[in-house]
N, C-alpha and C positions, 0 to 999 in steps of 0.2 A: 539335592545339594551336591556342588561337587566332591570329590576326594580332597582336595588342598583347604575347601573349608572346614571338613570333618576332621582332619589332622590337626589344624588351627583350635577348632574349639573343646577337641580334646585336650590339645597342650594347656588350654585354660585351664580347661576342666583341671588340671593337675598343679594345679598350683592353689597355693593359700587364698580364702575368700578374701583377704584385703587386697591379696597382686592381683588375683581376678576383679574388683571393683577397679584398680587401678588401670588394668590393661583395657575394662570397657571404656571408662571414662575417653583413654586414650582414642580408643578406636570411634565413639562415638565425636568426637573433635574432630577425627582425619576425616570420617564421612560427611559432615556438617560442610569441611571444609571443599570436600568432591562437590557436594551440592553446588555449593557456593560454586566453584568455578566452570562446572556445566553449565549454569544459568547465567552463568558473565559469558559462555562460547554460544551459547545460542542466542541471548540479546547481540552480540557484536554479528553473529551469523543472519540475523534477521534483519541488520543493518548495512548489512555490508555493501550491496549494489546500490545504494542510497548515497554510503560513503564515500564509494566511485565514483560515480556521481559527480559529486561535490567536487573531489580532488579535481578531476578531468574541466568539470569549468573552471575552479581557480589557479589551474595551468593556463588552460587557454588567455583568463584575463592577463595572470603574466605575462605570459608570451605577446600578446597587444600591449603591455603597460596600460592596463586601465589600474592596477593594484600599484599603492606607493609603499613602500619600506615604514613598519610602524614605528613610531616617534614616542617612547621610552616617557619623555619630559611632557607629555601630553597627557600625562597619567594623571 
């Protein structure tokens, strides 16, 4: 474990059992939330020359005018 997390969970350690359940809880949310956004960088990562892709034909079709301007009132 490094140094900065040993200093971390000693600070815990020193505080009252309810700010300790309080700052897990906290910290249990930030990581959930890390989770969450590595797995949104690797789904967009594993898409991504797919997405190029994409964009690179629906330039080219613009650039021919095969794509029309979308119609709002067609909705």
């Amino acid at each position: 474990m490094s140094t900065t997390l040993t200093t971390i969970i000693k600070m815990i350690e020193s505080l009252p059992e309810d700010k300790q359940e309080k700052v897990a809880d906290h910290l249990r949310y930030y990581i959930a939330e890390l989770e969450d956004e590595m797995n949104w960088d690797k789904l967009f990562k594993d898409t991504e020359t797919e997405l190029s892709r994409i964009a690179k034909d629906i330039k080219q079709k613009v650039a021919v005018g095969e794509v029309e301007d979308f119609d709002f009132d067609r909705l």
